[in-house]
C-alpha beads as a LAMMPS data file, in Angstrom:
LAMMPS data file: protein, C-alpha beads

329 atoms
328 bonds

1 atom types
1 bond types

-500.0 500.0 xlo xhi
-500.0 500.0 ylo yhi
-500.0 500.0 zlo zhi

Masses

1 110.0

Atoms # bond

1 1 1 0.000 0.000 0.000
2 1 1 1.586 3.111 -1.361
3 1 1 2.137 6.394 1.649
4 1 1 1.532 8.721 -1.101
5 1 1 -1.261 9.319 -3.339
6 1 1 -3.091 12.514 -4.702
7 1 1 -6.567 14.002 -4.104
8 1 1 -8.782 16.753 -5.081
9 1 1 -8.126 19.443 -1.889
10 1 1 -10.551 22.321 -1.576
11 1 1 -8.827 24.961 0.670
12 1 1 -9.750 28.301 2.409
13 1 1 -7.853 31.849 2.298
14 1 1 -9.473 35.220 3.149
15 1 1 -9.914 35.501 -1.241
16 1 1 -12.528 32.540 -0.853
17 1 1 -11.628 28.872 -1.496
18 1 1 -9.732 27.060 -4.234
19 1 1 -9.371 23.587 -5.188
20 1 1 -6.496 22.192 -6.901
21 1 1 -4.897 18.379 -6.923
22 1 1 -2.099 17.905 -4.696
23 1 1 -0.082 15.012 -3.071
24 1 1 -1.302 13.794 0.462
25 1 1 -0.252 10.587 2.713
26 1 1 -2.532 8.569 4.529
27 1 1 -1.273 10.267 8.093
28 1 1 -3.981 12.825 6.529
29 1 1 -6.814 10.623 6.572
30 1 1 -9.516 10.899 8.889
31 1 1 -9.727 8.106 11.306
32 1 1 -12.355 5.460 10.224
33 1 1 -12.468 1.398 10.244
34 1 1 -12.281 1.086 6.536
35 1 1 -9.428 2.319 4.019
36 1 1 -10.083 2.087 0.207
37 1 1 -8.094 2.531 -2.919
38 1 1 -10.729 4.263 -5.172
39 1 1 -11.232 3.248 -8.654
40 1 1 -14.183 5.775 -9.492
41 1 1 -15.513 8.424 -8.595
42 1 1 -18.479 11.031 -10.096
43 1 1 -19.682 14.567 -10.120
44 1 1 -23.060 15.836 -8.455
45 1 1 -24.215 18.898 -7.789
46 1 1 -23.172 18.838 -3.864
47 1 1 -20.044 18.577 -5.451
48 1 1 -20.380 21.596 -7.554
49 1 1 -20.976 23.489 -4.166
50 1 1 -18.032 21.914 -2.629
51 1 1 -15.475 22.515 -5.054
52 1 1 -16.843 26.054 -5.983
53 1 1 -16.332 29.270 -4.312
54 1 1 -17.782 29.910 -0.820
55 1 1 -17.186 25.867 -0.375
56 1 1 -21.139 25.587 -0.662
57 1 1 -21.650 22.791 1.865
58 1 1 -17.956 22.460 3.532
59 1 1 -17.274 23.584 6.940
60 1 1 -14.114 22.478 7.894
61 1 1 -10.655 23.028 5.938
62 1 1 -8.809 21.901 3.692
63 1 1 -11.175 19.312 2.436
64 1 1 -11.537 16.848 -0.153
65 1 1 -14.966 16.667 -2.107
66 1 1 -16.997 13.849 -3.331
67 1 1 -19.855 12.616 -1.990
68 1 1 -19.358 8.915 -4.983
69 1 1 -16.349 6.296 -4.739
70 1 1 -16.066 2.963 -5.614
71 1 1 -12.970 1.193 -5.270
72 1 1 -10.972 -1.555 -3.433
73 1 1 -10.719 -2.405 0.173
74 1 1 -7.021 -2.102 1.208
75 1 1 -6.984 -2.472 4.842
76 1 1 -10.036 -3.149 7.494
77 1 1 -10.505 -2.691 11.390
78 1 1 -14.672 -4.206 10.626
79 1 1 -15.088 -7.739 10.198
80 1 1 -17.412 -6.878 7.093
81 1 1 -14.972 -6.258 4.941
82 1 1 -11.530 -7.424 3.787
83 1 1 -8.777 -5.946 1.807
84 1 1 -9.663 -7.000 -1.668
85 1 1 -13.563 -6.498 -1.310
86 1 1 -14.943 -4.542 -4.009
87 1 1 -17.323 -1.069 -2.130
88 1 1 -19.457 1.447 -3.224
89 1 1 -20.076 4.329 -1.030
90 1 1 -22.582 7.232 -1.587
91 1 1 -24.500 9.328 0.754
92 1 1 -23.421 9.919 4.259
93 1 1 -22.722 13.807 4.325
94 1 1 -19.435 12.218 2.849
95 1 1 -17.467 14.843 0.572
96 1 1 -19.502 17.275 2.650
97 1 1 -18.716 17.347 6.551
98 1 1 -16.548 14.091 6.012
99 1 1 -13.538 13.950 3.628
100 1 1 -14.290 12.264 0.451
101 1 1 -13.745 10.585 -2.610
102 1 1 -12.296 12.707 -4.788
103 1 1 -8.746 11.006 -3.638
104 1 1 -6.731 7.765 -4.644
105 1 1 -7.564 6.655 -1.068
106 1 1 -10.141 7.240 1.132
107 1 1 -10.581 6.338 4.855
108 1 1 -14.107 5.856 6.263
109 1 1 -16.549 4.188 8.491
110 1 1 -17.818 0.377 7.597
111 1 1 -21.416 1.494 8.077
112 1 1 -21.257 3.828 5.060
113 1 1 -19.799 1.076 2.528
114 1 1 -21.907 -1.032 0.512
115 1 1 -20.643 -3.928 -1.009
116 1 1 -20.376 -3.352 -4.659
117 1 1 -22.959 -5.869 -6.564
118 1 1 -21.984 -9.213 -8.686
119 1 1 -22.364 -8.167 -12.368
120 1 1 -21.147 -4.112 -11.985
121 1 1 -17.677 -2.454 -12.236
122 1 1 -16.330 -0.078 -9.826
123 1 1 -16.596 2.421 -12.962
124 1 1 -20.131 1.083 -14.522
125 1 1 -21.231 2.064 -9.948
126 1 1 -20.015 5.290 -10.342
127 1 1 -21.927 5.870 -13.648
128 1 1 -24.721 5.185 -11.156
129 1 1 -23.452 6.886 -8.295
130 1 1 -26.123 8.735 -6.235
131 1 1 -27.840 9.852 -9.106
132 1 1 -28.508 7.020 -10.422
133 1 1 -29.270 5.467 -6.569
134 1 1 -31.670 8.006 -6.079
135 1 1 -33.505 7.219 -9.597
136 1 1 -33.441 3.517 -8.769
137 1 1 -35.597 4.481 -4.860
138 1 1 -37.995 6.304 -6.802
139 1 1 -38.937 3.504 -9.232
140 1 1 -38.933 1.030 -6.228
141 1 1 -41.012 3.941 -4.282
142 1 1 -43.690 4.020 -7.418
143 1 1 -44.077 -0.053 -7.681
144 1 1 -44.268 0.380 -3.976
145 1 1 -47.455 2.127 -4.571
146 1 1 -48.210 0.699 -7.136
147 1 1 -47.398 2.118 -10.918
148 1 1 -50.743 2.769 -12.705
149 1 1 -50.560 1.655 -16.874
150 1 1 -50.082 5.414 -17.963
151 1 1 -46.855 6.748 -19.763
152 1 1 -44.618 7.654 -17.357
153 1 1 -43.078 10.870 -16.897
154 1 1 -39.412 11.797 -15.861
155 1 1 -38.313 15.251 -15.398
156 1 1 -35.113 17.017 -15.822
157 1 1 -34.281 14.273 -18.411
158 1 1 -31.260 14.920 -19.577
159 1 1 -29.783 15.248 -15.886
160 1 1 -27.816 12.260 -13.465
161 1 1 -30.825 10.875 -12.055
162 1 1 -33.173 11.549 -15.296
163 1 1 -30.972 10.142 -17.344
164 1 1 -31.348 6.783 -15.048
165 1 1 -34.561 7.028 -15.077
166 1 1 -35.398 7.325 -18.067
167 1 1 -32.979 4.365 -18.862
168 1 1 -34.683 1.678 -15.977
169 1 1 -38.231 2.586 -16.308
170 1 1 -37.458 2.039 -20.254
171 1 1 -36.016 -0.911 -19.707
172 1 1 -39.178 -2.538 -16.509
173 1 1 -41.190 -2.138 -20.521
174 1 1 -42.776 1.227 -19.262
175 1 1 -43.568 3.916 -21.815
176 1 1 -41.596 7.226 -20.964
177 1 1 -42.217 10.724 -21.592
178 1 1 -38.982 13.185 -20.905
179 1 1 -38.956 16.620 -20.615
180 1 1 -36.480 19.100 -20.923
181 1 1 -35.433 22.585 -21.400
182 1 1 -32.492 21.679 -23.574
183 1 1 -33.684 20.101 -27.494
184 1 1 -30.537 19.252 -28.674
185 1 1 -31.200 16.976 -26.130
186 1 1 -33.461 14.874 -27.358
187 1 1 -31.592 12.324 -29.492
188 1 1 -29.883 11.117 -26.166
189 1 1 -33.018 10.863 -24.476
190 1 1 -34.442 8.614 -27.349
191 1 1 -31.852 6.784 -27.082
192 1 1 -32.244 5.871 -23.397
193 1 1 -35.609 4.904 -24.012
194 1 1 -37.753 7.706 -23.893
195 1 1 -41.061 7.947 -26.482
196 1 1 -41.829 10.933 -26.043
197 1 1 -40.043 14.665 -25.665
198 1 1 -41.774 17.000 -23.330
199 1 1 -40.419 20.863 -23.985
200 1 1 -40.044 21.964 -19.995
201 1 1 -42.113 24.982 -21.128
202 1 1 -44.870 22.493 -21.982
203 1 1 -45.020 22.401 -17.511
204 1 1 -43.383 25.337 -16.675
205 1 1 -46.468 27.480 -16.359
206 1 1 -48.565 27.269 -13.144
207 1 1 -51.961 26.777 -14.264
208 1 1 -55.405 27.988 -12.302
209 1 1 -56.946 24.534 -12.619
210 1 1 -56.254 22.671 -9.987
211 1 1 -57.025 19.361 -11.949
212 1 1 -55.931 18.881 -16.029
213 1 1 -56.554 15.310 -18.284
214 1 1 -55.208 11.952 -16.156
215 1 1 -51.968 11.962 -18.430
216 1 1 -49.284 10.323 -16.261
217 1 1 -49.293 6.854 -14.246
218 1 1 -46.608 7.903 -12.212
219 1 1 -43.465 10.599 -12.069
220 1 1 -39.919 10.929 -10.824
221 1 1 -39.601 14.371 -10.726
222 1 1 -36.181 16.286 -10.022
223 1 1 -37.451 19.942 -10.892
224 1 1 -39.866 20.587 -8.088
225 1 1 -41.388 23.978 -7.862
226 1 1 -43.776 25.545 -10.295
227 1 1 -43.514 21.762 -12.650
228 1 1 -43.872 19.880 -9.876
229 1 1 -47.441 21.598 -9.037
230 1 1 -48.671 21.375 -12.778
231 1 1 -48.254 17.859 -13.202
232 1 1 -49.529 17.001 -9.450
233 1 1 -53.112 17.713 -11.410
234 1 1 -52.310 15.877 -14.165
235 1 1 -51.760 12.616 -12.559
236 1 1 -53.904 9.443 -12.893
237 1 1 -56.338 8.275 -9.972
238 1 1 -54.199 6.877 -7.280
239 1 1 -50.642 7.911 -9.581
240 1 1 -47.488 8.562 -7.264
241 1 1 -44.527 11.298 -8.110
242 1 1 -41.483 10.652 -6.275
243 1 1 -39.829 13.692 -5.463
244 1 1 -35.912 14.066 -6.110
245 1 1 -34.637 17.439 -6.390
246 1 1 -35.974 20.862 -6.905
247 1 1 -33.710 22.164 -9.795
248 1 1 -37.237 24.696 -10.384
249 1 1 -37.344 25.882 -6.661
250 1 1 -38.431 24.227 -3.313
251 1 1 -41.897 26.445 -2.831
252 1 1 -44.775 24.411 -3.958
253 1 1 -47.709 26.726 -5.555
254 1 1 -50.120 23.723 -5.243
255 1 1 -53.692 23.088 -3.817
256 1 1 -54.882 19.562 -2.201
257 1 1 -57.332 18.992 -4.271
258 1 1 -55.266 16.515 -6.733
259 1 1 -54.697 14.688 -2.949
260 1 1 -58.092 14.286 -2.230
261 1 1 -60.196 14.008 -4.954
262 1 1 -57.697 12.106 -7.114
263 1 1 -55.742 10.033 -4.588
264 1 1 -52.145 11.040 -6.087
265 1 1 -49.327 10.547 -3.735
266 1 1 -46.502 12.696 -3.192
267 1 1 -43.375 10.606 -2.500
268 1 1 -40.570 12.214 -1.235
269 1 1 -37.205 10.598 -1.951
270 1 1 -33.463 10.571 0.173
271 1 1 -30.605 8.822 -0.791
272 1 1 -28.151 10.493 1.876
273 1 1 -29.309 8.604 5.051
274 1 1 -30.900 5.300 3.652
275 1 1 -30.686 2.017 5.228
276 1 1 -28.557 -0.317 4.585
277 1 1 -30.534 -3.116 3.981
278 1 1 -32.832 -0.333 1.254
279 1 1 -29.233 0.406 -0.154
280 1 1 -28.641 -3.069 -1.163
281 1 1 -31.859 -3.629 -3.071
282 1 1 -31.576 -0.545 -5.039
283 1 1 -27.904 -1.586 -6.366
284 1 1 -28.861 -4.747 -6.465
285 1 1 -31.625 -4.228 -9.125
286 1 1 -29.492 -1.571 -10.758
287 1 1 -27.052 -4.183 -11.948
288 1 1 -30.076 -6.206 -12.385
289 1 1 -32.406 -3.447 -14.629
290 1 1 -30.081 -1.398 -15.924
291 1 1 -29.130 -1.848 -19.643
292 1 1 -25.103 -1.228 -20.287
293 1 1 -25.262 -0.027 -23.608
294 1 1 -27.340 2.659 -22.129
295 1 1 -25.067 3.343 -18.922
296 1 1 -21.926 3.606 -21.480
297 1 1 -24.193 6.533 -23.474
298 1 1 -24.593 8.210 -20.285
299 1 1 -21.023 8.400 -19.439
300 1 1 -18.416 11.046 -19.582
301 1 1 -14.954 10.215 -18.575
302 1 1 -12.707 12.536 -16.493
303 1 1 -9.543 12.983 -14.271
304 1 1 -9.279 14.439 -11.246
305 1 1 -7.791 17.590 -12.911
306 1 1 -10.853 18.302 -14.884
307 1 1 -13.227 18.523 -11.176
308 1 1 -12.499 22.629 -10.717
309 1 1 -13.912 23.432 -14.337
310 1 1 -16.806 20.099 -13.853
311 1 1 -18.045 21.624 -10.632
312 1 1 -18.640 24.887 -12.082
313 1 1 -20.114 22.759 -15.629
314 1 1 -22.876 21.234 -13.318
315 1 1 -23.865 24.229 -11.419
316 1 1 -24.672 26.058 -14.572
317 1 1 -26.637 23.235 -15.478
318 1 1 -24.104 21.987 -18.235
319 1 1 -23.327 18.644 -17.561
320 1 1 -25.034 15.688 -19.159
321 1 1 -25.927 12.152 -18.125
322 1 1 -22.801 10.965 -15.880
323 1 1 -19.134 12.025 -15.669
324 1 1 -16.960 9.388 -14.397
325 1 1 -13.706 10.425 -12.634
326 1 1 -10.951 7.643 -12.977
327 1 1 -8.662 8.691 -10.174
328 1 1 -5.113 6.739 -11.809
329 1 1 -5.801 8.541 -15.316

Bonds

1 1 1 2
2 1 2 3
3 1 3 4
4 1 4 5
5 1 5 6
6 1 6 7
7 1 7 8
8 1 8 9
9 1 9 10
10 1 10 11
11 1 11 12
12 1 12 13
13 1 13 14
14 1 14 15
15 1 15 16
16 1 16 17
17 1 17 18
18 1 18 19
19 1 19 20
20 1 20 21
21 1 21 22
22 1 22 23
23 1 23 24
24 1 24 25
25 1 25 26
26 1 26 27
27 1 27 28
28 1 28 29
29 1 29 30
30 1 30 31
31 1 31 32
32 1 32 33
33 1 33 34
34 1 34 35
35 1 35 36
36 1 36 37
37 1 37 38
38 1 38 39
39 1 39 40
40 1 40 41
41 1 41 42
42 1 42 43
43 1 43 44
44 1 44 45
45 1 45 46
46 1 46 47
47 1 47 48
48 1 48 49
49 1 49 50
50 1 50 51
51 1 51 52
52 1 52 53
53 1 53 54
54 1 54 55
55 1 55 56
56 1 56 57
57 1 57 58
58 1 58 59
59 1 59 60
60 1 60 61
61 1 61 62
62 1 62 63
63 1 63 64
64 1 64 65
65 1 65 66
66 1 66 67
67 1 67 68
68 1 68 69
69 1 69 70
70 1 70 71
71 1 71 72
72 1 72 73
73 1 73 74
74 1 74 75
75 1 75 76
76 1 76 77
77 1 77 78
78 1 78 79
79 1 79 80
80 1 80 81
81 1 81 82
82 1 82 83
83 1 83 84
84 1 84 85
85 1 85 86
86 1 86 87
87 1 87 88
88 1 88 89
89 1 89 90
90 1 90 91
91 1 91 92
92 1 92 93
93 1 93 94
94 1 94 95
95 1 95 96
96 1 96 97
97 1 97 98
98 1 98 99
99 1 99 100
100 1 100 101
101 1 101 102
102 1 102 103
103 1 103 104
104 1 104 105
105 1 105 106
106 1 106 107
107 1 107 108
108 1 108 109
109 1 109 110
110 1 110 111
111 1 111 112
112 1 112 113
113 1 113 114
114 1 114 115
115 1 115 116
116 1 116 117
117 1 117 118
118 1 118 119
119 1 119 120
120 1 120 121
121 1 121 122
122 1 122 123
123 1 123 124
124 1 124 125
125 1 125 126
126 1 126 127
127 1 127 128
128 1 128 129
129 1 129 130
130 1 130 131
131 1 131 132
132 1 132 133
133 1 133 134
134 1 134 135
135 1 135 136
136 1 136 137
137 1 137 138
138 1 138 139
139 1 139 140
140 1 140 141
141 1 141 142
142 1 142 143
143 1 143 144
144 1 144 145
145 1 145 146
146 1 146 147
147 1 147 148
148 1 148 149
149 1 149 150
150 1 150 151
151 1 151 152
152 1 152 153
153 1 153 154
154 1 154 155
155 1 155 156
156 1 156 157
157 1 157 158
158 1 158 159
159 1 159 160
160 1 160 161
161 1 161 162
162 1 162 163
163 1 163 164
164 1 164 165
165 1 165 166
166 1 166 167
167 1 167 168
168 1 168 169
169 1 169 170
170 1 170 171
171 1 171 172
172 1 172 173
173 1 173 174
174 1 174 175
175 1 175 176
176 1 176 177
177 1 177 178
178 1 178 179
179 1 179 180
180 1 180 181
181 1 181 182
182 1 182 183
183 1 183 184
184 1 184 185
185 1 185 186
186 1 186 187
187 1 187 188
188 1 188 189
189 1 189 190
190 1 190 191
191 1 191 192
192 1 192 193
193 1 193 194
194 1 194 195
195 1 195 196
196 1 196 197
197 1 197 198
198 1 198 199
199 1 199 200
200 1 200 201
201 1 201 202
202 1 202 203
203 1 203 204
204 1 204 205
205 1 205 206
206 1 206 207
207 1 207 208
208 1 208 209
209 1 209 210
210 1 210 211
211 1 211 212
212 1 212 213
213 1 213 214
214 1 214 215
215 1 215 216
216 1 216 217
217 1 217 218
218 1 218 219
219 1 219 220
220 1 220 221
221 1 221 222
222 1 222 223
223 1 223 224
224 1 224 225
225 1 225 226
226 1 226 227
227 1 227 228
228 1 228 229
229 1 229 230
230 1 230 231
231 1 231 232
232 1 232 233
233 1 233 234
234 1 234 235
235 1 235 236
236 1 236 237
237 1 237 238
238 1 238 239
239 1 239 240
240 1 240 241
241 1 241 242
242 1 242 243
243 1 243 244
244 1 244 245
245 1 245 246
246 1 246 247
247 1 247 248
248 1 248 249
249 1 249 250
250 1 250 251
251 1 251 252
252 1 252 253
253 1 253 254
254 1 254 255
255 1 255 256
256 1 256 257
257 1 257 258
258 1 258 259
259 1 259 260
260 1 260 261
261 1 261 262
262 1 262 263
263 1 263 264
264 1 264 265
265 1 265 266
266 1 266 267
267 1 267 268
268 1 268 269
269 1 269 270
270 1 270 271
271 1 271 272
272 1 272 273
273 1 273 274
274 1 274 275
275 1 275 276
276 1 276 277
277 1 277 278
278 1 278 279
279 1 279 280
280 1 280 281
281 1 281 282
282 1 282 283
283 1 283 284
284 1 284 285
285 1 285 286
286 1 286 287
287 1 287 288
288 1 288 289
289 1 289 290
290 1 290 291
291 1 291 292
292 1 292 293
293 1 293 294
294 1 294 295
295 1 295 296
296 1 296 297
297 1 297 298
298 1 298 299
299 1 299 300
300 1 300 301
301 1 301 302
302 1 302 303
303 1 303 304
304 1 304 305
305 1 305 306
306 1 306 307
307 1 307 308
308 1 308 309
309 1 309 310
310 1 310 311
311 1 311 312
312 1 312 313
313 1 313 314
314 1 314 315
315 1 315 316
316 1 316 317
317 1 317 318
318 1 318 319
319 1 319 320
320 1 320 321
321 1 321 322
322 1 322 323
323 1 323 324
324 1 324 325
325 1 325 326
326 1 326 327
327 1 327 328
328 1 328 329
């Protein structure tokens, strides 16, 4: 096991922050049970906060970023793992108020680790990441309330966790509507698996009508906001939306009346403080559902010296589908 290795190191001067790669030892690990060589890592928007200016979510320094790794086990103080053992690890507040994976080693606690799946890579996971997590507990959270025969309807499409999306509930034979505010767009999105292109102005507008047409049999919805209140109404009887992100705004301009005269549930989804045992289902039927041909289209590759200008990318909303960070390119 090599002393040295090199990670992505956010630090804190009275200009504001910076973040640059630079050459650490494992004396400047945190203490934790579990050290792992990572493989993989990805890019989310937490991560665009934590790498950009201000530090977004960080509150201790220096600091490494990434809230994805996936890697190898190299040494073990928990009798759940073993040096060798192939781990995925999202969620956690990790990359946030615990050091990260934006590093060729990372040093954290056992309970955090998932073991990584029979049939994925460590790079194919971080494709995934929690993007891709989080899309995988909505779909469970629809069948859990069971998915009505409408088209289903994914928002922010071209995004991490639409792009999943998109690509399972393709895949479980399910008709899919996408929308998005980008066109040029839409070729990927076909070829994930979506039917249908939905222009986000098409839902953008807040309508007086509390109720619309039964359209959709069930949503995962990452925009929130003004979107998230139009389609509410346009929901079949007894149709869930699972609730991911609010790239539109958190404030909700919606009545109850889709609640309680149509029965629609409003699922909201975490991915950051999950279970364990709900962790292991979702990858499990990740490497179970999800098509690779369609995971390769998602992914873009990158080094751990492209992360500065990526975590600005993603906050402007530039990034598409999944960048994958090899940490040894």
């Amino acid at each position: 096991m090599s002393d040295t290795f090199q990670a992505l190191v956010v630090e804190k001067t009275e200009d504001g922050t910076s973040a640059a790669v630079r050459d650490l030892t494992l004396a400047d690990l945190p203490e934790a049970e579990v050290t792992v060589a990572v493989e993989y890592s990805t890019v989310n928007y937490k991560d665009g906060l934590c790498i950009g200016p201000g530090g977004g979510l960080v509150r201790n320094y220096p600091h490494v970023p990434g809230i994805d790794f996936a890697g190898t086990v190299e040494a073990s103080d928990d009798d759940r793992y073993a040096p060798g053992d192939k781990v995925v690890l999202t969620g956690w507040r990790v990359g946030e108020a615990h050091w990260g994976g934006y590093s060729q080693k990372a040093r954290v606690r056992a309970d955090w680790l998932v073991p990584l799946p029979e049939g994925l890579t460590t790079r194919e996971a971080m494709a995934v990441g929690t993007a891709g997590l989080t899309a995988m507990l909505a779909v469970q959270a629809l069948e859990d309330h069971g998915l009505k025969p409408g088209p289903k309807l994914v928002t922010g499409a071209a995004g991490g966790v639409g792009s999943v999306a998109v690509a399972l509930l393709s895949a479980m034979g399910h008709e899919v509507a996408a929308v998005t505010g980008r066109p040029e767009q839409s070729d990927y999105l076909t070829g994930l698996g979506a039917t249908r292109i939905v222009p986000r102005a098409d839902l953008a507008e807040t309508v007086k009508r509390p109720l619309e047409s039964e359209t959709w049999g069930g949503c995962v919805d990452a925009v929130g906001g003004a979107m998230l209140a139009r389609l509410l109404g346009q929901m079949e009887y007894g149709a869930s939306v699972a609730a991911v992100g609010l790239a539109g705004g958190s404030h909700l301009p919606a009545t109850v009346i889709p609640f309680l005269l149509r029965g629609v549930n409003l699922l909201g989804i975490d991915s950051v403080l999950q279970p364990y045992e709900n962790r292991v289902r979702a990858w499990a039927r990740l490497a179970d559902l999800l098509p690779r041909d369609k995971l390769e289209e998602i992914i873009v590759p990158a080094t751990l010296s492209d992360l500065p200008k990526l975590g600005e990318d993603i906050l402007q909303g530039q990034v598409r589908g999944r960048v994958v960070v090899d940490m040894n390119a």
